[in-house]
N, CA, C and O atoms as a CHARMM CRD file, in Angstrom:
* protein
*
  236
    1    1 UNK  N      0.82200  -1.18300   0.00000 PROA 1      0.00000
    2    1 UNK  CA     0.00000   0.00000   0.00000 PROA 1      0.00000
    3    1 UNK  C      0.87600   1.26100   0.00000 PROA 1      0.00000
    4    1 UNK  O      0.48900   2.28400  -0.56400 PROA 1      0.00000
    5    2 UNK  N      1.80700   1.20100   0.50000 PROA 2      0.00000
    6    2 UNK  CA     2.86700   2.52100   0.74100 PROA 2      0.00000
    7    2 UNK  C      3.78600   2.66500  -0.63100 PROA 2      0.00000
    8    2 UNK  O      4.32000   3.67800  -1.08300 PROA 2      0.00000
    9    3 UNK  N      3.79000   1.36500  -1.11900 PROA 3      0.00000
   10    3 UNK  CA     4.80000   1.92200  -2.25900 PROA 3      0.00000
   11    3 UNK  C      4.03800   2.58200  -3.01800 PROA 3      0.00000
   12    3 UNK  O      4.22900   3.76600  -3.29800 PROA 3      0.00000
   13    4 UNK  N      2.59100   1.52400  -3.65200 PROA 4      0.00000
   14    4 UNK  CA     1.70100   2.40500  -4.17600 PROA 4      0.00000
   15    4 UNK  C      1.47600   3.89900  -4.33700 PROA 4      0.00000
   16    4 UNK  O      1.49700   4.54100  -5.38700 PROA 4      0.00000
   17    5 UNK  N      1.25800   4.32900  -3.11300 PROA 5      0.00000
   18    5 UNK  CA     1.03700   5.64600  -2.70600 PROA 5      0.00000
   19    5 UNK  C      2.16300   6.20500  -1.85700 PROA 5      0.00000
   20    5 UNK  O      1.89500   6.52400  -0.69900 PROA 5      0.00000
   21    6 UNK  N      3.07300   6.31400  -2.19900 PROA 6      0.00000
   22    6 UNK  CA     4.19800   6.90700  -1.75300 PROA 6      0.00000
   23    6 UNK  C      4.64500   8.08600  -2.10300 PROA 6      0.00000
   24    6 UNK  O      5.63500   8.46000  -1.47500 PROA 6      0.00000
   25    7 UNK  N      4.18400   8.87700  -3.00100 PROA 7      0.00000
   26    7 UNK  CA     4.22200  10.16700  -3.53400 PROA 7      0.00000
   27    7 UNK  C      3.22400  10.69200  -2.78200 PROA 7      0.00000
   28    7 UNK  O      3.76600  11.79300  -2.68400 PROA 7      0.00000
   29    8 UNK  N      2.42000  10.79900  -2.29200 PROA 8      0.00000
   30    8 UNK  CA     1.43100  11.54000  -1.62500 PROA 8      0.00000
   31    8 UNK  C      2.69000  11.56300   0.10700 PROA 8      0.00000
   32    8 UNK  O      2.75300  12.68600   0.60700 PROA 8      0.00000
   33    9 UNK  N      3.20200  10.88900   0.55800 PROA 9      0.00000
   34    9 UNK  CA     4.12800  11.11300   1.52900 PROA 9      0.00000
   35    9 UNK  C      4.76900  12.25700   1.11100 PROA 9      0.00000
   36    9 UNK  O      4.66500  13.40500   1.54200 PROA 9      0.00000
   37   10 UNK  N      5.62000  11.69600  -0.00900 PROA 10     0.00000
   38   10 UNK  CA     6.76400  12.60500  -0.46400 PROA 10     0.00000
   39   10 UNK  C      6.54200  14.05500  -0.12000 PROA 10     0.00000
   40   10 UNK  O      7.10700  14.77100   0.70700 PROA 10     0.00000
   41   11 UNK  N      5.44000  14.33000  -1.09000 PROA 11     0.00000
   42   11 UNK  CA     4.46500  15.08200  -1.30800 PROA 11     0.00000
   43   11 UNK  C      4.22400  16.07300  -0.16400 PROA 11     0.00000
   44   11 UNK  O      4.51300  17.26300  -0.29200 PROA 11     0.00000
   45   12 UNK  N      3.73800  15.61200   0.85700 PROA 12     0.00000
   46   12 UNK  CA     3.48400  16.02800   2.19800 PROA 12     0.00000
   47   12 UNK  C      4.32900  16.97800   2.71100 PROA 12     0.00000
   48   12 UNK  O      5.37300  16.45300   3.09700 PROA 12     0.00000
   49   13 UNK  N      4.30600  17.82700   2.82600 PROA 13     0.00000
   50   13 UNK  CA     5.44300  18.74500   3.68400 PROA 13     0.00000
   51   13 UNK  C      5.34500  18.51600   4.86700 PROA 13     0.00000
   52   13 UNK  O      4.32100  18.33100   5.52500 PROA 13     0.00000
   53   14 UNK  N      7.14300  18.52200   5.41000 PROA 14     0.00000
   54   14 UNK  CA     6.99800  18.51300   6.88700 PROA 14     0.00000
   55   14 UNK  C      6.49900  18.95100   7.85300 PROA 14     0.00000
   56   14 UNK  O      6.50400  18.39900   8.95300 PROA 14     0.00000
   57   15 UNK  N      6.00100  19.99800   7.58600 PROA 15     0.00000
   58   15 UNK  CA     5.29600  20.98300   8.60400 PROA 15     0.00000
   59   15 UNK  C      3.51900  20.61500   8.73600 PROA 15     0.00000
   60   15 UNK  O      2.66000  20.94900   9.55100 PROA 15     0.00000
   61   16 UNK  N      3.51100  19.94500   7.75500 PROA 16     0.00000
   62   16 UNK  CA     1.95000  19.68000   8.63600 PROA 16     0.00000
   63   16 UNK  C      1.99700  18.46900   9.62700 PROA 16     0.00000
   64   16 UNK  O      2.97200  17.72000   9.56500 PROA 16     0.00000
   65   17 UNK  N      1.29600  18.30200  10.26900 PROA 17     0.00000
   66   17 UNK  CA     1.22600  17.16500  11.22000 PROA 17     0.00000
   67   17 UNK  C      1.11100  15.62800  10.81300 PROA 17     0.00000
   68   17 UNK  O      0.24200  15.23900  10.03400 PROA 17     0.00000
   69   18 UNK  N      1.95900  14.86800  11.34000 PROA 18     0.00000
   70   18 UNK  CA     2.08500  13.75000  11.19300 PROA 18     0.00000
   71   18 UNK  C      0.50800  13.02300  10.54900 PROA 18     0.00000
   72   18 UNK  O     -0.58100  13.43900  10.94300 PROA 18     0.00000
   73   19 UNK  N      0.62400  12.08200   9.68700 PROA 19     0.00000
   74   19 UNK  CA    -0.34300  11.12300   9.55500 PROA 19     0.00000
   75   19 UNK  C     -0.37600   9.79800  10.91500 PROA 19     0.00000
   76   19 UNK  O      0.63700   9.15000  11.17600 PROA 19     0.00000
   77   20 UNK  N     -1.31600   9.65100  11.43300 PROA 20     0.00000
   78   20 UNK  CA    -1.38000   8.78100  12.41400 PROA 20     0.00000
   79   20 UNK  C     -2.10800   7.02600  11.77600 PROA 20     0.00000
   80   20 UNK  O     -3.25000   6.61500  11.56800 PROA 20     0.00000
   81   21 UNK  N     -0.92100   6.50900  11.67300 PROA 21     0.00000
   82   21 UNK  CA    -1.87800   4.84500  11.62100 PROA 21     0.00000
   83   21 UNK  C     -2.16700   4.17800  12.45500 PROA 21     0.00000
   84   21 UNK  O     -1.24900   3.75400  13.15700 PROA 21     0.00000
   85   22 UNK  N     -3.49200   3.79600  12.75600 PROA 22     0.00000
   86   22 UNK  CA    -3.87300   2.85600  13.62800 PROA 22     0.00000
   87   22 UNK  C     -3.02900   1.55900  13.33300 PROA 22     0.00000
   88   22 UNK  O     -2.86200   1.14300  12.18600 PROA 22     0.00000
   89   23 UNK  N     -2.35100   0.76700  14.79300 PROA 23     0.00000
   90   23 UNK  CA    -2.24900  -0.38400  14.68400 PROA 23     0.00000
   91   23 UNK  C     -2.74300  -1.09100  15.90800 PROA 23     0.00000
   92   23 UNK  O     -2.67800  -0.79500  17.10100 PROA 23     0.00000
   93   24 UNK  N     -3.32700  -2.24800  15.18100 PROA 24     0.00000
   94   24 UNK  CA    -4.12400  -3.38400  16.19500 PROA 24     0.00000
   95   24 UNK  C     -2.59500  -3.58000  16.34000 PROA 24     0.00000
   96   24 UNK  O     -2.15200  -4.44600  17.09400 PROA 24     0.00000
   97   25 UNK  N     -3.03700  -5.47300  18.13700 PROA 25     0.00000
   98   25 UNK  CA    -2.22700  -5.96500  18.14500 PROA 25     0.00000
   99   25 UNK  C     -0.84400  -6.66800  17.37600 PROA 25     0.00000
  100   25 UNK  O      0.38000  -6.70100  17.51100 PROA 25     0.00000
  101   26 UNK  N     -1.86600  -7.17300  16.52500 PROA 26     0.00000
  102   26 UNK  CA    -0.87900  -7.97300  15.23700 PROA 26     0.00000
  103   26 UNK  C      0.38400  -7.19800  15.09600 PROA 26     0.00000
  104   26 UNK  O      1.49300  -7.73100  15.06200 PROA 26     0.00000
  105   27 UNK  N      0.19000  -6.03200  15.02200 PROA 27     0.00000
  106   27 UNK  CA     1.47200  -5.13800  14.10000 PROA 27     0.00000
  107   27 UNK  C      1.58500  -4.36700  15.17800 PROA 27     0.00000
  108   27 UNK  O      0.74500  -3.85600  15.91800 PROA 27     0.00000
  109   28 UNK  N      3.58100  -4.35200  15.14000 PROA 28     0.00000
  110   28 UNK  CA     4.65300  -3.63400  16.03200 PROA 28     0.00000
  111   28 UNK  C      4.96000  -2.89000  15.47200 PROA 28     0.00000
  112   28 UNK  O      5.03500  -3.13200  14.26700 PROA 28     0.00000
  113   29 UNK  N      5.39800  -1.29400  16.02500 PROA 29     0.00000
  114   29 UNK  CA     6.12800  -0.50100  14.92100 PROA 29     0.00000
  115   29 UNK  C      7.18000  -0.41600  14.49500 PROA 29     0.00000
  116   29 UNK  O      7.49300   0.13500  13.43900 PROA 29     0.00000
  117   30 UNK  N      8.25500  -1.24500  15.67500 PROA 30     0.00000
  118   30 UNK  CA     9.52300  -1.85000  15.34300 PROA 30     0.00000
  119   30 UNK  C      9.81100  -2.37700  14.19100 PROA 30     0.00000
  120   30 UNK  O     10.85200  -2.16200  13.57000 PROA 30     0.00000
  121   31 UNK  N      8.38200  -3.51000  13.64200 PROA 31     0.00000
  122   31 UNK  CA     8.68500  -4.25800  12.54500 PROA 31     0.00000
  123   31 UNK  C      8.33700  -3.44400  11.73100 PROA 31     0.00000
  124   31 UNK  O      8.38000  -4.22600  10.78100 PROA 31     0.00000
  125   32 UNK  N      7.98300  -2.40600  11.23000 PROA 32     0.00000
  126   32 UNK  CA     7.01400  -2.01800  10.61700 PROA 32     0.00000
  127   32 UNK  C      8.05500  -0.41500  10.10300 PROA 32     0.00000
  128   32 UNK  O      7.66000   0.21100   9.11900 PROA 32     0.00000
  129   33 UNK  N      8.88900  -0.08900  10.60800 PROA 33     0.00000
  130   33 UNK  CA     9.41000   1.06300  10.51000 PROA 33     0.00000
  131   33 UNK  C     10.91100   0.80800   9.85200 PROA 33     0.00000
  132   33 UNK  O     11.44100   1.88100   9.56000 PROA 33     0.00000
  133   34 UNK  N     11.73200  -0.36400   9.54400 PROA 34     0.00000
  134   34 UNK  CA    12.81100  -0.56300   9.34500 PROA 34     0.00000
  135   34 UNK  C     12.10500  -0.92100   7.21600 PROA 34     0.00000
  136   34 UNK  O     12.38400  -0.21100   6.24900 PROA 34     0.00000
  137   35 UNK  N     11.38300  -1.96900   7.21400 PROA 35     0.00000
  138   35 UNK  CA    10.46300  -1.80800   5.55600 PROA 35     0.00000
  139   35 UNK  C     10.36500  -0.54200   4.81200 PROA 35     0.00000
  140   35 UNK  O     11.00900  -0.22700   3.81100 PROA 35     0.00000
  141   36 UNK  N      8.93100   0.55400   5.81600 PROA 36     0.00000
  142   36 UNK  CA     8.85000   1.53500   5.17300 PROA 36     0.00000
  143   36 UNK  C      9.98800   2.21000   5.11100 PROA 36     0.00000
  144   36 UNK  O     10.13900   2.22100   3.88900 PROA 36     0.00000
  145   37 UNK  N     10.92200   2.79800   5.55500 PROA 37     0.00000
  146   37 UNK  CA    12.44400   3.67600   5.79100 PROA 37     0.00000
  147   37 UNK  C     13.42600   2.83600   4.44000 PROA 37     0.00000
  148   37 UNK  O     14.42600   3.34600   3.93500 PROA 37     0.00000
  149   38 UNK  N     12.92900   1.65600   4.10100 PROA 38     0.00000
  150   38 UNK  CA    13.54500   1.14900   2.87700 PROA 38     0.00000
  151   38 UNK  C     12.58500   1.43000   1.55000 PROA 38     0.00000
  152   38 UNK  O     13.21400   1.59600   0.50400 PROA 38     0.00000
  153   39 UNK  N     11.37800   1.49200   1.48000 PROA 39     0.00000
  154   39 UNK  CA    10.54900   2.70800   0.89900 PROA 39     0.00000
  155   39 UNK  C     10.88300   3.95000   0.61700 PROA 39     0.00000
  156   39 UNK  O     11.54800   4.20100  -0.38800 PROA 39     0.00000
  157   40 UNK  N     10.57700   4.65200   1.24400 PROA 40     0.00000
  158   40 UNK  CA    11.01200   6.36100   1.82300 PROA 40     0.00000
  159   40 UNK  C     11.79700   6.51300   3.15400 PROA 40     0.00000
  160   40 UNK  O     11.23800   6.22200   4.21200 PROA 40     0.00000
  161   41 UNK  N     12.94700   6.91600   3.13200 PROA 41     0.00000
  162   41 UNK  CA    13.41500   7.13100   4.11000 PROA 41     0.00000
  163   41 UNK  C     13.27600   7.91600   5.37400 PROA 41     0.00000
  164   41 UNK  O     13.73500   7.75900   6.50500 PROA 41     0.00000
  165   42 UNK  N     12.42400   8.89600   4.77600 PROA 42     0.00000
  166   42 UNK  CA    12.14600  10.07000   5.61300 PROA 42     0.00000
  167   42 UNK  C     10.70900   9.66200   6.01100 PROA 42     0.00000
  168   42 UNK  O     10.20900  10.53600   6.71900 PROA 42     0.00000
  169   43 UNK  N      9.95500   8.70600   5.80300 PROA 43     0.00000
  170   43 UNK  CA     8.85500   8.49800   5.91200 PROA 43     0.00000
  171   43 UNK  C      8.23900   8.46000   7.89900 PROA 43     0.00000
  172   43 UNK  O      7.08300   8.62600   8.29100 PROA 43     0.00000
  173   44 UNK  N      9.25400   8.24000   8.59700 PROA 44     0.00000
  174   44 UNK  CA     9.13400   8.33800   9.92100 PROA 44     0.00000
  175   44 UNK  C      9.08800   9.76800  10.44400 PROA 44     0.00000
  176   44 UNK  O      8.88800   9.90100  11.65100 PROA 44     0.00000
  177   45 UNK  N      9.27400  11.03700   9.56200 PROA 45     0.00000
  178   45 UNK  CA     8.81400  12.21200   9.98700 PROA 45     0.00000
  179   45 UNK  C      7.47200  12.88300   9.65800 PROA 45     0.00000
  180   45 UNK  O      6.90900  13.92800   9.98400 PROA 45     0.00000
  181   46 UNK  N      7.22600  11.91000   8.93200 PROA 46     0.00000
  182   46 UNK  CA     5.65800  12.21600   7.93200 PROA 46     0.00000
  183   46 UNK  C      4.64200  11.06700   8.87300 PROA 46     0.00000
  184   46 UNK  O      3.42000  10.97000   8.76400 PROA 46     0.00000
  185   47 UNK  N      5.22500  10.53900   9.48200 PROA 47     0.00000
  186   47 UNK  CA     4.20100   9.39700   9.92500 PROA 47     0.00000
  187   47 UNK  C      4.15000   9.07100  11.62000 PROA 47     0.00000
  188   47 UNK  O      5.06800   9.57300  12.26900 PROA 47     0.00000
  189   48 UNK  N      3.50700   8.56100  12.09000 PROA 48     0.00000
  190   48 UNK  CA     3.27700   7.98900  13.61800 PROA 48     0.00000
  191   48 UNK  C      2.40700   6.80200  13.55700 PROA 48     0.00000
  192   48 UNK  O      1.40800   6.83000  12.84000 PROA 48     0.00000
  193   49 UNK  N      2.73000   5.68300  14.30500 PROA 49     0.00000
  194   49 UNK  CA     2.06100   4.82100  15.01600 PROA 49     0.00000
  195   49 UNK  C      0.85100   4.92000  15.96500 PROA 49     0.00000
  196   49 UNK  O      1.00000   5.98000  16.57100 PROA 49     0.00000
  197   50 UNK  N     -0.00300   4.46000  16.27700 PROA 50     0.00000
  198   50 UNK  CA    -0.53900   4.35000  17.39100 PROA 50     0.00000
  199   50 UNK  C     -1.70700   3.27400  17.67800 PROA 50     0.00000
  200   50 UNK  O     -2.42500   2.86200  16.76700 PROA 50     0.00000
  201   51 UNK  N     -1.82700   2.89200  18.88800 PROA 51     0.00000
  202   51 UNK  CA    -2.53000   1.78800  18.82000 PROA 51     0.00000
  203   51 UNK  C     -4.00800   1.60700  18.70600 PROA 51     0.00000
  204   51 UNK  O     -4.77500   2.51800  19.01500 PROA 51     0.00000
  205   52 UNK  N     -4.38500   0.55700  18.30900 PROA 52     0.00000
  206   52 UNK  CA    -6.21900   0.66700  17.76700 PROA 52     0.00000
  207   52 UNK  C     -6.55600   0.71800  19.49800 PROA 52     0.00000
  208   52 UNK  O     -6.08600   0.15400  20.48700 PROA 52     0.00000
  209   53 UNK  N     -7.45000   1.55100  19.28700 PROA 53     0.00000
  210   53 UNK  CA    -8.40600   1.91800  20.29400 PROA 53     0.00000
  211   53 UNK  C     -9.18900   0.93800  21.04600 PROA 53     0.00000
  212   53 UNK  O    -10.02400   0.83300  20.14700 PROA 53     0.00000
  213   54 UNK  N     -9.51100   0.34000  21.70800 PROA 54     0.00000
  214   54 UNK  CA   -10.43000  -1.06100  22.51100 PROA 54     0.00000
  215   54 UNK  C    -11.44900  -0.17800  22.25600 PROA 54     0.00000
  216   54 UNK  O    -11.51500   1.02600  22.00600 PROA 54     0.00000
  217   55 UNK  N    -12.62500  -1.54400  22.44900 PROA 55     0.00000
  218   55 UNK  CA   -14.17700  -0.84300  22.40400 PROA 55     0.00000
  219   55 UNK  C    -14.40600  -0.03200  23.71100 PROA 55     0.00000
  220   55 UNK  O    -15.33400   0.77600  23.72900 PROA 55     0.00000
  221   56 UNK  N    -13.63700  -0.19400  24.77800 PROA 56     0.00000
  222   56 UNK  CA   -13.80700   0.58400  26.08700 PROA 56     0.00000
  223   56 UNK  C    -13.50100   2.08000  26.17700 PROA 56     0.00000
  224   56 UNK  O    -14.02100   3.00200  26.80600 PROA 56     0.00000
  225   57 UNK  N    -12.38800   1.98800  25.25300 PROA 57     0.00000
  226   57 UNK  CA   -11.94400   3.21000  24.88400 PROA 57     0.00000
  227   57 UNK  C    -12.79400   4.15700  23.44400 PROA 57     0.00000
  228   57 UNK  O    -12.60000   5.32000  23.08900 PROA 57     0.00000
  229   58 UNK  N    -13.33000   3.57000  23.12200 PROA 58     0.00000
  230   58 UNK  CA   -13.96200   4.10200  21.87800 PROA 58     0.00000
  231   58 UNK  C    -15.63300   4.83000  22.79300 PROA 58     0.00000
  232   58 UNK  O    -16.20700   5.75100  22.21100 PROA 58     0.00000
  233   59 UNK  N    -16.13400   4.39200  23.94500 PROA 59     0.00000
  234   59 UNK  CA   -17.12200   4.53300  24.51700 PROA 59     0.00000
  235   59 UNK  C    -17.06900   5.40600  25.54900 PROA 59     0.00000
  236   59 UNK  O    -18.07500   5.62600  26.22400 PROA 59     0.00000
C-alpha cells in the first residue's frame, strides 16, 4: 500500500502534522518502521504509530 502511494508522503510537507496509523495488536512498529524507511526514508517524519483503540476506549 505505501509503495503504491508513496508520492502523496513525499508530497506532504513537513510541517503539517504527522499522519497517524492505527495499529491493532498484530502489528509492532519496530517491525514495521525498518520496511517503510527502505521505501522512503524520511517516511518516519511524515508518519506515527498508534494503537487501535479497545471498544472501552472508543465509549
Amino acid at each position: 500500500m505505501f509503495s503504491q502511494n508513496i508520492d502523496y508522503f513525499k508530497e506532504k510537507p513537513s510541517s503539517m502534522p504527522k499522519t497517524t496509523l492505527l495499529l491493532d495488536n498484530g502489528y509492532h512498529p519496530e517491525y514495521l518502521t525498518q520496511p517503510l524507511e527502505k521505501v522512503y526514508p524520511d517516511i518516519m517524519r511524515k508518519i506515527r504509530f498508534s494503537p487501535k483503540p479497545s471498544k472501552q476506549e472508543k465509549t
